[in-house]
KEMI-565994 format. One record per residue (C-alpha): x negated, y, z; residue in one letter. Coordinates in Angstrom, 2 decimals, always signed. Layout:
# KEMI-565994
@c1: X, c2: Y, c3: Z, code: a
...
# end
This chain:
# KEMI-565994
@c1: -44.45, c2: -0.24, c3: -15.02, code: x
@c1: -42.26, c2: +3.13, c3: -13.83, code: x
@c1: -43.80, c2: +4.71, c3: -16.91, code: x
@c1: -42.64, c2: +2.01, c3: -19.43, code: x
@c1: -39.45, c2: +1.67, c3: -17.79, code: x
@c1: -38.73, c2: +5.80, c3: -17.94, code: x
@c1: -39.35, c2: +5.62, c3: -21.87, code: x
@c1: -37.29, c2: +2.82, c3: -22.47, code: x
@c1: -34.01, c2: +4.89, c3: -20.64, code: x
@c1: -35.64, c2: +8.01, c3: -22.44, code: x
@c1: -34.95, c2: +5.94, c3: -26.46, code: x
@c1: -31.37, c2: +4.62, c3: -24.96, code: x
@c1: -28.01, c2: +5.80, c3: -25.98, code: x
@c1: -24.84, c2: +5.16, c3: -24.51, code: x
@c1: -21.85, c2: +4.63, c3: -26.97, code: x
@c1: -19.17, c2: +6.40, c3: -26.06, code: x
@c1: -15.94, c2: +4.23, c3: -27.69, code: x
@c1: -13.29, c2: +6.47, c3: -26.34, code: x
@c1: -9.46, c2: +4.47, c3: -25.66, code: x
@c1: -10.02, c2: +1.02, c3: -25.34, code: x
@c1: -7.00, c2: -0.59, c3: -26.57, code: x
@c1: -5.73, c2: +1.64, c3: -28.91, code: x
@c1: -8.25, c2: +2.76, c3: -31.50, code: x
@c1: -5.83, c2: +3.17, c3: -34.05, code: x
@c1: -3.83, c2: +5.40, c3: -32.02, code: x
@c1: -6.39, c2: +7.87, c3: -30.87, code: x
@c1: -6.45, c2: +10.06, c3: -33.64, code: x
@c1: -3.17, c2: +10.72, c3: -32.87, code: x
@c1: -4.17, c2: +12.56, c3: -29.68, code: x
@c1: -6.54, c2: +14.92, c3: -31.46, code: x
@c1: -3.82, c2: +17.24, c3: -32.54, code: x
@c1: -2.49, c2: +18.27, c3: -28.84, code: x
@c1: -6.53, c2: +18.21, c3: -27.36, code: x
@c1: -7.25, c2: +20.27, c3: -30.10, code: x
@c1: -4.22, c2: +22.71, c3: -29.33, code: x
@c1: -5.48, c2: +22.49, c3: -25.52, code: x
@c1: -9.62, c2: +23.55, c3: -26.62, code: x
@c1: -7.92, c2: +26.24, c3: -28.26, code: x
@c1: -5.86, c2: +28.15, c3: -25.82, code: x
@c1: -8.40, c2: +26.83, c3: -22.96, code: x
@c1: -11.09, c2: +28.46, c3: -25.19, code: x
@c1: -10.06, c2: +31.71, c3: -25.70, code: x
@c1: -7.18, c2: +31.91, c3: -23.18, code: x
@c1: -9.94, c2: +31.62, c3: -20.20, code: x
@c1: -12.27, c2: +34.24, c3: -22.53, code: x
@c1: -9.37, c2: +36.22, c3: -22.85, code: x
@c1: -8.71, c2: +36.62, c3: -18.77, code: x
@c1: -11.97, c2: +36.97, c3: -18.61, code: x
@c1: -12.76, c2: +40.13, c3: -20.54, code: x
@c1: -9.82, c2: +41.35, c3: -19.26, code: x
@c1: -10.33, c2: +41.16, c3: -15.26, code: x
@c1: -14.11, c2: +42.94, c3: -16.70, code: x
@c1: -13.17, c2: +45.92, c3: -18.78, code: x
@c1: -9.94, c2: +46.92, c3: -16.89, code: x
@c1: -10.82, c2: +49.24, c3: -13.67, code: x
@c1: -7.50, c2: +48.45, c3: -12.11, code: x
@c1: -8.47, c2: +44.84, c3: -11.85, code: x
@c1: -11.41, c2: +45.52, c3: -10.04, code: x
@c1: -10.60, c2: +44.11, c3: -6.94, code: x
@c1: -11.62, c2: +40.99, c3: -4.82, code: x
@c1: -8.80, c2: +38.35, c3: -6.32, code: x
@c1: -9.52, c2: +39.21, c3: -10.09, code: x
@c1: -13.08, c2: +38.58, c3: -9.28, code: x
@c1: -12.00, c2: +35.31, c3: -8.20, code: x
@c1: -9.81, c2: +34.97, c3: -11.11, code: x
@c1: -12.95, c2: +36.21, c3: -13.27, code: x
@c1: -15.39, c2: +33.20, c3: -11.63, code: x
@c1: -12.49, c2: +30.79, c3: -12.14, code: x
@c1: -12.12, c2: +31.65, c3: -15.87, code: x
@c1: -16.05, c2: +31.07, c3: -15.97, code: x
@c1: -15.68, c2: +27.43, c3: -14.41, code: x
@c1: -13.16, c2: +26.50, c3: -16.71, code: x
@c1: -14.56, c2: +27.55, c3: -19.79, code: x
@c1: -17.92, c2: +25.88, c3: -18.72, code: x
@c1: -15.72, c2: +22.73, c3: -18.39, code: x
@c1: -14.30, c2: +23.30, c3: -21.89, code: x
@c1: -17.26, c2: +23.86, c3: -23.54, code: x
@c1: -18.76, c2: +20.35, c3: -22.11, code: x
@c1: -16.06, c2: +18.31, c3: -22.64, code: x
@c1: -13.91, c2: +19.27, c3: -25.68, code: x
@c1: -16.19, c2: +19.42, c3: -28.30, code: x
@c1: -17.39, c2: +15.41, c3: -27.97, code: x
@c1: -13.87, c2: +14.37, c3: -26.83, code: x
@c1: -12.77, c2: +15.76, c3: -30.24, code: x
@c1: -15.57, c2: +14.44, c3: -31.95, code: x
@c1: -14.59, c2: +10.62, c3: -30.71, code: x
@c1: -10.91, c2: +11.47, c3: -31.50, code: x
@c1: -11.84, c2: +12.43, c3: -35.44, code: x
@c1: -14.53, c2: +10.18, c3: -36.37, code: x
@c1: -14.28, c2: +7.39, c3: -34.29, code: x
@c1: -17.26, c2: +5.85, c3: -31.62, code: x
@c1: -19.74, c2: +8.09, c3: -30.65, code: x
@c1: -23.54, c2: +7.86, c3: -29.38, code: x
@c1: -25.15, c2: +10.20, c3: -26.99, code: x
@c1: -28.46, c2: +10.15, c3: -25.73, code: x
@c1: -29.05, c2: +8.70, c3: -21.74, code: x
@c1: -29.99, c2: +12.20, c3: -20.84, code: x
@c1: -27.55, c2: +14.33, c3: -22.73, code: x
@c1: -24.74, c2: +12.09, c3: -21.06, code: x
@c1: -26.53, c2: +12.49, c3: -17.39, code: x
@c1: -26.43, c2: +16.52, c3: -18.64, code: x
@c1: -22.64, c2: +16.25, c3: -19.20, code: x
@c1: -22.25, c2: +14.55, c3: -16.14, code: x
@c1: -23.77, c2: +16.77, c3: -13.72, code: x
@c1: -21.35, c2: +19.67, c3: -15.65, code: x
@c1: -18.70, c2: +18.14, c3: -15.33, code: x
@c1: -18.81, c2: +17.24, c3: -11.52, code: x
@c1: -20.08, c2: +20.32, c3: -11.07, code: x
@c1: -17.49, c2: +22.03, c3: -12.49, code: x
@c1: -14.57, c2: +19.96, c3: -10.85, code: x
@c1: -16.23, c2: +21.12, c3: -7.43, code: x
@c1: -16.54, c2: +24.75, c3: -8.06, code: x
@c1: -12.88, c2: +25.01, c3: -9.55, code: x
@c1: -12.11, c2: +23.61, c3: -5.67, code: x
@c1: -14.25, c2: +25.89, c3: -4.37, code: x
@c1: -12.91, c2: +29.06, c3: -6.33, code: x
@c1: -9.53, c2: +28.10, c3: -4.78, code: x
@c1: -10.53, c2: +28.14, c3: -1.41, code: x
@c1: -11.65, c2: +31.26, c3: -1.63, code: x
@c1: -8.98, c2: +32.56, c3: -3.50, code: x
@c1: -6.54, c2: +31.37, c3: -0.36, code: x
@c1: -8.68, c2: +32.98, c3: +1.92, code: x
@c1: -8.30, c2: +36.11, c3: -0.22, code: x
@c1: -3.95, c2: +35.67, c3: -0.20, code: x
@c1: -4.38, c2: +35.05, c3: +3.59, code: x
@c1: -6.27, c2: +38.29, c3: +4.13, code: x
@c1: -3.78, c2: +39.93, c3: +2.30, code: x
@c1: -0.89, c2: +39.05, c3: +3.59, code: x
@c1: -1.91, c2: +38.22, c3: +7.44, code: x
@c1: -4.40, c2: +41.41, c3: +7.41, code: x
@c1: -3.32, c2: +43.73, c3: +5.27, code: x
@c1: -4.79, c2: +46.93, c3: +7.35, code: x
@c1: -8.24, c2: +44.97, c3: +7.18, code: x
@c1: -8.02, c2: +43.76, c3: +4.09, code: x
@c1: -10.58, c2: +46.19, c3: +2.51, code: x
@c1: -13.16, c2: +45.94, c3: +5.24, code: x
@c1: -12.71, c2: +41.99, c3: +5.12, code: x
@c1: -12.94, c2: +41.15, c3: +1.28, code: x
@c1: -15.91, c2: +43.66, c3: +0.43, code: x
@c1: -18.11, c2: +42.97, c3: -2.19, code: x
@c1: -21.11, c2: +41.66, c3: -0.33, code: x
@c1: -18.68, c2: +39.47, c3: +1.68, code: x
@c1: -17.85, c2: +38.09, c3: -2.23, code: x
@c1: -21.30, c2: +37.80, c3: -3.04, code: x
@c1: -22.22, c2: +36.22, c3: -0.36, code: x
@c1: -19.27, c2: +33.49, c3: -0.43, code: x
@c1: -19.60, c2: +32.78, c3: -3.76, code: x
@c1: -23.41, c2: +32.24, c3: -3.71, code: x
@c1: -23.18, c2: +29.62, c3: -0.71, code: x
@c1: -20.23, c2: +27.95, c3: -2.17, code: x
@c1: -21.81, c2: +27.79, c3: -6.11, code: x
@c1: -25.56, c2: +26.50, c3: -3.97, code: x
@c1: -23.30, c2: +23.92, c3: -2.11, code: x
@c1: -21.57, c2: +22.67, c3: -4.87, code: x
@c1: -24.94, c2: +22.53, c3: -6.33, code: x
@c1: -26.21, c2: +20.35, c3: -3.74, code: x
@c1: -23.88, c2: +18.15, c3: -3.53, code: x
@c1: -23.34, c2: +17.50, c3: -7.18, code: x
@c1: -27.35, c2: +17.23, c3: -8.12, code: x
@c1: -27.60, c2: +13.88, c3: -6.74, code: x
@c1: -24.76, c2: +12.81, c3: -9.03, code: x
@c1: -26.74, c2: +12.20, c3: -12.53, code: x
@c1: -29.99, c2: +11.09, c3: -10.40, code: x
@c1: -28.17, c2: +8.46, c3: -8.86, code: x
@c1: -26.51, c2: +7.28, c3: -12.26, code: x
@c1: -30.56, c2: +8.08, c3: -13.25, code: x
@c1: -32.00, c2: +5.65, c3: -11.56, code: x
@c1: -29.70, c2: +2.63, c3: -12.11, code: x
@c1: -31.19, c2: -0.30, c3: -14.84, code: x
@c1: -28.66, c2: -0.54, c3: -17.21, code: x
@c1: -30.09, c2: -3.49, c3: -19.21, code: x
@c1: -29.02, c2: -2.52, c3: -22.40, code: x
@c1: -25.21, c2: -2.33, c3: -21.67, code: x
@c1: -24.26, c2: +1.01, c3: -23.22, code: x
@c1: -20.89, c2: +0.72, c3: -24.41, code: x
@c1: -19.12, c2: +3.05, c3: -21.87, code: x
@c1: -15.07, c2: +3.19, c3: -22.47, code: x
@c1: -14.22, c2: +7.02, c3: -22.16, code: x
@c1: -14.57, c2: +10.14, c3: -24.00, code: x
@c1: -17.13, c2: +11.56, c3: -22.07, code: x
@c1: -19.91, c2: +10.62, c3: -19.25, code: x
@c1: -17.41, c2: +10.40, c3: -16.43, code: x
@c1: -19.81, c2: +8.75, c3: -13.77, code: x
@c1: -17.89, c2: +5.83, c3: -12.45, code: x
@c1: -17.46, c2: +4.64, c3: -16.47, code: x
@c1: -21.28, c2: +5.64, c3: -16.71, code: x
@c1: -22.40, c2: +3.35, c3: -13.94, code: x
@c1: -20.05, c2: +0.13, c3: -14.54, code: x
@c1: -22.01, c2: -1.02, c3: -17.48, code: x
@c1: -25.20, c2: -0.95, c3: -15.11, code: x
@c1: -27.16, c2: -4.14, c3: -14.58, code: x
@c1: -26.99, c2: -3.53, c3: -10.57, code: x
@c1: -25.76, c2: -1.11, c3: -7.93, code: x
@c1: -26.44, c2: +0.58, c3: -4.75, code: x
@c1: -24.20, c2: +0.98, c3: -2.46, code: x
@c1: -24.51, c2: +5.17, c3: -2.08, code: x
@c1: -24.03, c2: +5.26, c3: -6.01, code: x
@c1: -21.27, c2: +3.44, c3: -5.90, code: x
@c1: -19.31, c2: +5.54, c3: -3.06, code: x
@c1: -21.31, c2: +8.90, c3: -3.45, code: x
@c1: -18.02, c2: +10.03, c3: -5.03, code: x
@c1: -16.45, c2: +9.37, c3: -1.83, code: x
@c1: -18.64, c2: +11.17, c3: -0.12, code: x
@c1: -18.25, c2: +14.58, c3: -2.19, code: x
@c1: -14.85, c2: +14.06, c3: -1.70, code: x
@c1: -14.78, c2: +13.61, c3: +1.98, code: x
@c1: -17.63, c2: +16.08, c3: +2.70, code: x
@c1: -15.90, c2: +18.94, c3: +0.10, code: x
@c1: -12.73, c2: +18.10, c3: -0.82, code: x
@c1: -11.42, c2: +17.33, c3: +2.34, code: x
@c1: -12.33, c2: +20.73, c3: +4.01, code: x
@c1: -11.33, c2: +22.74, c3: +1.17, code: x
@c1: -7.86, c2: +21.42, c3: +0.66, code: x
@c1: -7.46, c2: +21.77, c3: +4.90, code: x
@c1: -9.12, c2: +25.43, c3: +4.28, code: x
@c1: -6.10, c2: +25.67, c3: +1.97, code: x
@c1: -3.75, c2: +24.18, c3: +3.82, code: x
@c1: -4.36, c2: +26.49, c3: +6.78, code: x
@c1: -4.54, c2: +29.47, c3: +4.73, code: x
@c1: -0.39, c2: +29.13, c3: +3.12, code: x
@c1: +0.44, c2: +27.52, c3: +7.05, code: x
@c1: -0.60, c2: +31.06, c3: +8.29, code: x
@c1: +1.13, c2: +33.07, c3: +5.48, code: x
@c1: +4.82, c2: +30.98, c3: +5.01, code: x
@c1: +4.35, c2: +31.63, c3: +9.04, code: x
@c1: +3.64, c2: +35.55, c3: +8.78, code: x
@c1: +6.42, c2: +35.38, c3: +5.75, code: x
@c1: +8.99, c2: +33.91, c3: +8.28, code: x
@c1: +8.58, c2: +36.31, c3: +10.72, code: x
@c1: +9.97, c2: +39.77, c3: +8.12, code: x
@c1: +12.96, c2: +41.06, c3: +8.59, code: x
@c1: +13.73, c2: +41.31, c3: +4.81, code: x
@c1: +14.10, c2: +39.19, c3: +1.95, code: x
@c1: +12.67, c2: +41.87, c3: -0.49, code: x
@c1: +9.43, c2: +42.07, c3: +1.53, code: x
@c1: +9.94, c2: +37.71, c3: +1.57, code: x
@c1: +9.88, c2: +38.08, c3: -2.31, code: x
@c1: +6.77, c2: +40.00, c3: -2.26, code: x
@c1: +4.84, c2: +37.96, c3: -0.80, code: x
@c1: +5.64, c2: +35.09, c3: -2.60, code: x
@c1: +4.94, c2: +36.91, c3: -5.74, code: x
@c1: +1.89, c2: +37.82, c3: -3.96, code: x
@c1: +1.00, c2: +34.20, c3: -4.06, code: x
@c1: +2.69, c2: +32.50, c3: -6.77, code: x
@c1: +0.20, c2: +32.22, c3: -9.16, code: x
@c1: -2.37, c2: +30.83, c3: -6.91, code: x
@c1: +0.43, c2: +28.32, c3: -5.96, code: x
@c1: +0.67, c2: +27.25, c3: -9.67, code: x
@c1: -3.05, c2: +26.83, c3: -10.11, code: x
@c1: -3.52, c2: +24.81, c3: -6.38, code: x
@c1: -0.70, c2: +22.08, c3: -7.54, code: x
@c1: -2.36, c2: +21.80, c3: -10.73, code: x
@c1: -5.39, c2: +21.59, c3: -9.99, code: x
@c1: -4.37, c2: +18.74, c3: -6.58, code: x
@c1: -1.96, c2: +17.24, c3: -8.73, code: x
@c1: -3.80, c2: +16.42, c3: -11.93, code: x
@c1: -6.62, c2: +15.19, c3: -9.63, code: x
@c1: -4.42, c2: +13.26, c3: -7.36, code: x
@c1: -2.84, c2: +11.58, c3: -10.23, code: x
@c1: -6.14, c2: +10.62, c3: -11.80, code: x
@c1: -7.36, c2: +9.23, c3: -8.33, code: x
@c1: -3.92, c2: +7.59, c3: -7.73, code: x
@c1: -4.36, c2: +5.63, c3: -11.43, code: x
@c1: -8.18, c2: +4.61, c3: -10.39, code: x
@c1: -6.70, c2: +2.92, c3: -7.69, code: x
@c1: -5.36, c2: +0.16, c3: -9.71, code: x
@c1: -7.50, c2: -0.05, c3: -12.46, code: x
@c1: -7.21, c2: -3.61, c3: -12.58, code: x
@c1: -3.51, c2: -3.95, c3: -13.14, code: x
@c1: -3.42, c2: -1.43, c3: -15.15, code: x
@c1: -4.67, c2: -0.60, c3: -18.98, code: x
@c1: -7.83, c2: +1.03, c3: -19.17, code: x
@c1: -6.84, c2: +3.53, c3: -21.53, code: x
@c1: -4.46, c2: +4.70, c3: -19.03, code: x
@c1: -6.97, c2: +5.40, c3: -16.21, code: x
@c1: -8.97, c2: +7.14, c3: -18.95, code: x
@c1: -6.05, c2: +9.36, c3: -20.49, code: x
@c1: -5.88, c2: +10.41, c3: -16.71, code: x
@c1: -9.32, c2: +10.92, c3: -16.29, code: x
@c1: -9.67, c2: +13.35, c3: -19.02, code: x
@c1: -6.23, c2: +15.19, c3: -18.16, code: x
@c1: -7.65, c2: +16.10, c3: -14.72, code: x
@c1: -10.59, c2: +17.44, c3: -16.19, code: x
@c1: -8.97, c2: +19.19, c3: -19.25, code: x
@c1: -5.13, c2: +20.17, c3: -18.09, code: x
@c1: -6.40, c2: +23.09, c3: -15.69, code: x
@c1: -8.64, c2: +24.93, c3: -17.47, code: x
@c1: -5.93, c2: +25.12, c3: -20.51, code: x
@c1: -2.46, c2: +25.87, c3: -17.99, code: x
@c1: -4.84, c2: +28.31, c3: -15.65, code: x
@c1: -5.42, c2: +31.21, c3: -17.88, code: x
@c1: -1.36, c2: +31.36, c3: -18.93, code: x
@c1: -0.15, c2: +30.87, c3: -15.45, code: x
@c1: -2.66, c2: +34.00, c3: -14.63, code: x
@c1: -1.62, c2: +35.32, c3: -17.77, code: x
@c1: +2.21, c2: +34.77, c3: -17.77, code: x
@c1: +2.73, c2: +34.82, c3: -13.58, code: x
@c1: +0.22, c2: +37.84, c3: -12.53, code: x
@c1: +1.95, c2: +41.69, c3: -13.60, code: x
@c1: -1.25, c2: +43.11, c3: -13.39, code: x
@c1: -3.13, c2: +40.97, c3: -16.04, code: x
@c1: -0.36, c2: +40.79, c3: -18.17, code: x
@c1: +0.07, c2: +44.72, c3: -18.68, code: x
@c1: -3.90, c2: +44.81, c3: -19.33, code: x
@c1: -3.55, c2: +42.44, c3: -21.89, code: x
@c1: -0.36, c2: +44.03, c3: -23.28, code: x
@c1: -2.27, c2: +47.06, c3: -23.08, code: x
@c1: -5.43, c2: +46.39, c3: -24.82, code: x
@c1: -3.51, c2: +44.58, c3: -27.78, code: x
@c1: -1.72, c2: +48.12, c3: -28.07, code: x
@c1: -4.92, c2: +49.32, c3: -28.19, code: x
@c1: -6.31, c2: +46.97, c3: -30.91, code: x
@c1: -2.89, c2: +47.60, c3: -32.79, code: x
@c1: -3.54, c2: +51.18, c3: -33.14, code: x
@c1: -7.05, c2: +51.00, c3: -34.04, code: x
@c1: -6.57, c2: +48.13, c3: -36.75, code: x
@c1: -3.47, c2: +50.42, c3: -37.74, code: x
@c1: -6.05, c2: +53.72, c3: -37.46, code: x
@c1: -8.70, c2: +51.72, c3: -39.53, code: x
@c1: -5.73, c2: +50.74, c3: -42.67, code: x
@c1: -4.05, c2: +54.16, c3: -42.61, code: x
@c1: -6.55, c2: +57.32, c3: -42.34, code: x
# end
């Protein structure tokens, strides 16, 4: 009986019908999503290659910066591509496994980006609380290490995600209303529920979320307090340049996702296509912003990138006049 049920979910396709509402308006969002894939794409490449091939940027918050431009292109590369697909042509299917595939990336991804910026204010706290020890604090196995039992816990936590939304009978009811396998749209149209798949979101939330954004919290508490306490507003300034960019990023990141939770909150009095235009801003708005806020705020990037364009100038100019 297991067997026959497994091959019936393995023929089954969800269809994906985007907006709900306003199909003959959706098209009409394909031009700025498109603009966003774009920058997102290469803009989180771009920082990338960057924070790799420049030796000044070796150091332990442009690794961080280098592992956040990695999440975020992982994020555009799973979600972009069929969100544009549904805005140009309309309905989409995608196979039951393909969409349990996006769904785990997607989750995944949201954690890690959380994860990325808890380490990243640990790193501004270090800095600016311990700046004698800063070297012997952030060393590279000390990275390593962080990042390897953050990534496994996101892992953890995240795997259960597309078994849970596995494992559901969903009857034949496969018209989901998003743009992509978000897992509470995923698990509506199923025939029944449990009650850990239905709150397991809660859980990641209150089991990761929660500590990072304290983690957070704690880590600017301790640094406006060590800012307070200079004498001078020049050294004030510098640390707050220190820190702005990772500011930016943090209130994007909160506020997109607070504003999407916010909107799921009244769902029923609300449109759906308006919890769903939410739902996909979270997941799309900071990987396109974070690679120009790191790009535009940080000195240090933004002279390596000025710097290798000068250097693609004057070989392009080298290459057209020998």
């Amino acid at each position: 009986m297991s067997d026959t049920n497994f091959s019936k979910t393995q023929n089954m396709v969800f269809l994906l019908v985007g907006f709900p509402g306003i199909p003959d308006l959706q098209c009409w969002f394909s031009a700025p999503f498109l603009i966003m894939f774009t920058v997102a794409l290469f803009g989180n490449l771009l920082v990338l290659l960057i924070t790799i091939n420049e030796e000044s940027l070796h150091e332990p918050i442009y690794y961080f910066i280098s592992l956040l431009s990695i999440v975020d292109f992982i994020a555009v590369v799973v979600v972009f591509p069929l969100l544009l697909k549904i805005l140009w042509f309309g309905s989409q299917s995608v196979q039951f496994d393909i969409c349990f595939m996006q769904m785990f990336f997607v989750t995944f991804t949201w954690l890690m980006e959380s994860t990325v910026l808890t380490l990243m204010a640990y790193d501004r706290y270090v800095a600016v609380c311990k700046p004698l020890r800063y070297s012997s604090i952030l060393t590279n196995t000390f990275i390593i290490k962080a990042t390897l039992f953050f990534t496994l816990r996101s892992l953890f936590m995240v795997l259960p995600v597309p078994v849970l939304a596995r494992m559901l009978p969903y009857c034949n009811a496969n018209t989901i209303h998003s743009v992509y396998c978000e897992y509470p749209a995923v698990i509506s149209v199923a025939c029944s529920h449990t009650t850990i798949s239905d709150n397991y979101l809660y859980i990641i939330f209150l089991l990761i979320g929660v500590p990072d954004a304290t983690l957070i919290g704690l880590s600017y508490y301790m640094i406006i307090r060590a800012a307070l306490k200079l004498s001078r507003n020049e050294t004030r300034q510098k640390v707050f340049n220190t820190c702005s960019s990772h500011i930016f990023v943090i209130a994007l990141y909160y506020l997109s996702a607070g504003l999407s939770l916010l909107v799921s909150l009244f769902e029923n009095i609300i449109p759906a296509y308006i919890r769903i235009i939410f739902a996909v801003l979270s997941i799309t708005i900071p990987p396109t912003l974070n690679p120009l806020i790191y790009g535009i705020k940080n000195k240090e990037i933004w002279k390596a990138i000025i710097k290798h364009l000068g250097k693609v100038r004057l070989t392009l100019t080298g290459s057209s006049h020998p």
